[in-house]
C-alpha positions, 0 to 999 in steps of 0.5 A: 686338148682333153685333159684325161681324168685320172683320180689319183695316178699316183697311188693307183700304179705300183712302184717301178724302176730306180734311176733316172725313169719316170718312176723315181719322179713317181716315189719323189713326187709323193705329196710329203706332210709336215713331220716328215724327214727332209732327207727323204725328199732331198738329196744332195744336190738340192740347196736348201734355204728358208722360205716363207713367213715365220710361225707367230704363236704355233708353238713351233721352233723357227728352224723346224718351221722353216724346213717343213715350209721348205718340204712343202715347196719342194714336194708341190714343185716336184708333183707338178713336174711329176704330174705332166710327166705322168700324163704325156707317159699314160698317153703315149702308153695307152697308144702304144697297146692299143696298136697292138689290139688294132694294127689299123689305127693311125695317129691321126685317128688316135689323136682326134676327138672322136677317139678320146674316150677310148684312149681313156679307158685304155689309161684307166685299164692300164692303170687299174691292173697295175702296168709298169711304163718305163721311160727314157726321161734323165731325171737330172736332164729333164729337172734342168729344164723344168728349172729354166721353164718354171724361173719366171725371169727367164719370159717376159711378164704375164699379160692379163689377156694373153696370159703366160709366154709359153715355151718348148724344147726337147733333148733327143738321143741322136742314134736311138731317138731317145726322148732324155728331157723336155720342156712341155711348157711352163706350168702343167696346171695352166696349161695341159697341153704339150709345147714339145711334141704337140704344139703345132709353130711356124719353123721359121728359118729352121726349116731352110735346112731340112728343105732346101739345103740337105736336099740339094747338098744330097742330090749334088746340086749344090757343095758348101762353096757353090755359088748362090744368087741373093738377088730380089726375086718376085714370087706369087702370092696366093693371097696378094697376087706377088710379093718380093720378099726380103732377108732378115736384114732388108739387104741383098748381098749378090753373089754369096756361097752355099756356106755363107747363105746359111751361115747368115740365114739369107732367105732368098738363096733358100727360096730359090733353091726350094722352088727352081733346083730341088723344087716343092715337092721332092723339098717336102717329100725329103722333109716328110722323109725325116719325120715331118708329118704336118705337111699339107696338100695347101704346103705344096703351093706355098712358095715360101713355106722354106722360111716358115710360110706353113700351112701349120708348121711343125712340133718342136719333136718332129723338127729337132728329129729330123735334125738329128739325122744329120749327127746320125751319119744321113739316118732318121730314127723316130723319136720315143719316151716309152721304152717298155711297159710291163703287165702286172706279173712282170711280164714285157708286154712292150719293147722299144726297138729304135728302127733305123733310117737311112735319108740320105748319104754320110757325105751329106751329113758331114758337109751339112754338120759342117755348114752348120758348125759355120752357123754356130762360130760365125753366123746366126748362132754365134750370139747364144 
C-alpha cells in the first residue's frame, strides 16, 4: 500500500469541529515545545508521572524538566494516533468526492495501483482549498484502543526477521454502521497499512456464522435444537484428492444439537450444512449480502472455505459488519468513518445517509443472538 505524501496535514487543513471528531485529535496532536503549559495538552483524565532521565547541568529545575519530558511524550504518542487517523480519513474523503465527479468508479478500481495518483491529487486538492472532513471516530473510544495497541506486554516479543505482531479491531454502530474506534495496527510508522478495514485474514471459525448457521436458521432448514451429525465425514481436496477434516479438539461427538455445534465451534456440522443443506453458493451469495466483498470464483469450489479455507479471506470491517446485522434486527448497513466533508465556504459538499438492509428476518436474529449468547456463557467465548 502506497503511502501518500502529505507535507505537512496538519497545518495545511483549517480547524474543525469540537468533540469526539477527528478534529480534536488534529488541535491536540500539534507537536507542542518545551515551555509550553502542560494543561493545554492534558486533561483531566490523563495520569501524569515523570519519565525520563534527569537534567545534569542544564540549569533547569528537576520538576520543570520533568514535566517538559513528559509533554513531549505525550504530544509524539498523540501525533502518531493523529497521523494514521489523519491518513485513512484524507483517503476515504478523497474517494468519497471523487465518486461524486465519476459515478462509474468502483472500489476495486479506487483501490488499485493504477489509480493511486489520482487519489493523491484528489488529497492535495482537498487539503489544499481547506475541506473540513468530520468523523464518526469517539476520541475517548478510540484512545482505549490505541492504549491496548501500543503496550507492548499486550504481544509476544518483536522477532528480528518477522518483525512486530500486528493487530485489528474495530467497534461499529449497530443500526447507523458508525465506524467509533479502530485498532489499525500497532504503529503507524511501521507500518502504514490498515489491520481493520484492509488487511486481508482467514476468518476462521468466524465465518461459520455468517455462512453456514444464519442461512439455514433463515431458510428454516435448521432451529437452534435441531439435530446435527458430528461424524468423519470425506471431503475433495483440490490440491490432496480427499481429506477428512477434524474438529478443533480431534473428537466426534455424534448426535449434537444446532445450539451446542456452535456453542462448541465443531467444524463438521458446519461443514456439512455449507456443503449439502444451504450448499456454497446460496452460503456466499448470503455472505456477499452482508457486505463480504472478498469472495472469489475459486471460494466457490472450496468445500471448506466455512472454517477459514478462503481464497483471501476477509477484513476485519467487513466481518464485524456483517455481524452486526444480527443485533440490528436481520438488516445490513454499510460500515462508515466519514460523516460530511465541507467546502471552504462551509457549505456540506457530503452527507453520510446510513442505507438500511433488510438480509434476513428479526426471527432469525433472535434465535441467532440467542445461540450466540450460548457461545459467550457456556462455549468457545466463556474464556475472554
Amino acid at each position: 500500500v502506497m503511502q501518500l505524501p502529505r507535507e505537512q496535514p496538519v497545518r495545511r487543513r483549517q480547524p474543525g469541529v469540537r468533540g469526539k471528531r477527528l478534529e480534536a485529535f488534529r488541535r491536540h496532536a500539534v507537536p507542542l515545545h518545551l515551555g509550553q503549559q502542560l494543561v493545554q495538552f492534558v486533561d483531566e483524565s490523563v495520569l501524569i508521572r515523570a519519565v525520563g532521565e534527569q537534567p545534569q547541568a542544564a540549569g533547569m529545575a528537576v520538576d520543570q524538566f520533568e514535566q517538559q519530558h513528559v509533554l513531549a511524550v505525550l504530544a509524539d504518542r498523540d501525533e502518531r494516533r493523529a497521523a494514521r487517523l489523519l491518513h485513512d480519513a484524507e483517503r476515504e474523503a478523497a474517494e468519497i468526492l471523487l465518486k461524486q465527479k465519476n459515478p462509474e468508479l468502483t472500489e476495486e478500481e479506487l483501490r488499485s495501483k493504477e489509480f493511486a495518483p489520482l487519489i493523491n491529487e484528489a488529497i492535495e486538492d482537498m487539503l489544499g482549498k481547506g475541506y473540513r472532513i468530520y468523523t464518526t471516530i469517539d476520541k475517548d473510544l478510540y484512545d482505549a484502543m490505541r492504549e491496548i495497541a501500543e503496550n507492548p506486554e499486550n504481544f509476544t516479543p518483536d522477532h528480528e526477521e518477522k518483525g512486530v505482531e500486528q493487530v485489528g479491531a474495530i467497534v461499529i454502530e449497530n443500526k447507523t454502521g458508525a465506524i467509533l474506534g479502530m485498532i489499525e495496527g500497532r504503529d503507524f510508522h511501521i507500518e502504514q497499512l490498515n489491520h481493520a478495514t484492509q488487511m486481508v485474514r482467514q476468518p476462521g471459525s468466524a465465518m461459520k456464522t455468517i455462512a453456514a448457521f444464519l442461512p439455514a436458521l433463515e431458510k428454516g432448514y435448521i432451529q437452534p435444537g435441531s439435530i446435527l451429525d458430528d461424524v468423519p465425514i470425506v471431503l475433495e481436496d483440490g490440491s490432496k484428492g480427499y481429506h477428512i477434516p477434524n474438529n478443533w479438539n480431534a473428537r466426534f461427538q455424534g448426535l449434537v444439537t444446532a445450539r451446542y455445534a456452535l456453542n462448541q465451534s465443531l467444524n463438521i456440522p458446519a461443514l456439512r450444512l455449507f456443503n449439502d443443506v444451504v450448499t456454497i453458493p446460496v452460503a456466499w451469495e448470503f455472505a456477499v449480502s452482508l457486505g463480504i466483498t472478498t469472495i472469489t470464483e475459486n471460494d466457490y469450489h472450496h468445500k471448506v472455505g466455512v472454517i477459514g479455507g478462503l481464497d483471501y479471506g476477509t477484513s476485519v470491517e467487513e466481518l464485524a459488519n456483517a455481524y452486526a446485522s444480527i443485533p440490528n434486527k436481520g438488516k445490513f448497513v454499510d460500515a462508515y468513518m466519514i460523516e460530511r466533508i465541507e467546502d471552504p465556504e462551509g457549505n456540506i459538499v457530503y452527507q453520510h445517509e446510513p442505507e438500511p438492509k433488510p438480509v434476513f428476518s428479526e426471527e432469525t436474529a433472535f434465535l441467532m443472538a440467542d445461540m450466540l449468547k450460548t457461545v459467550i456463557q457456556s462455549g468457545t467465548g466463556s474464556t475472554i
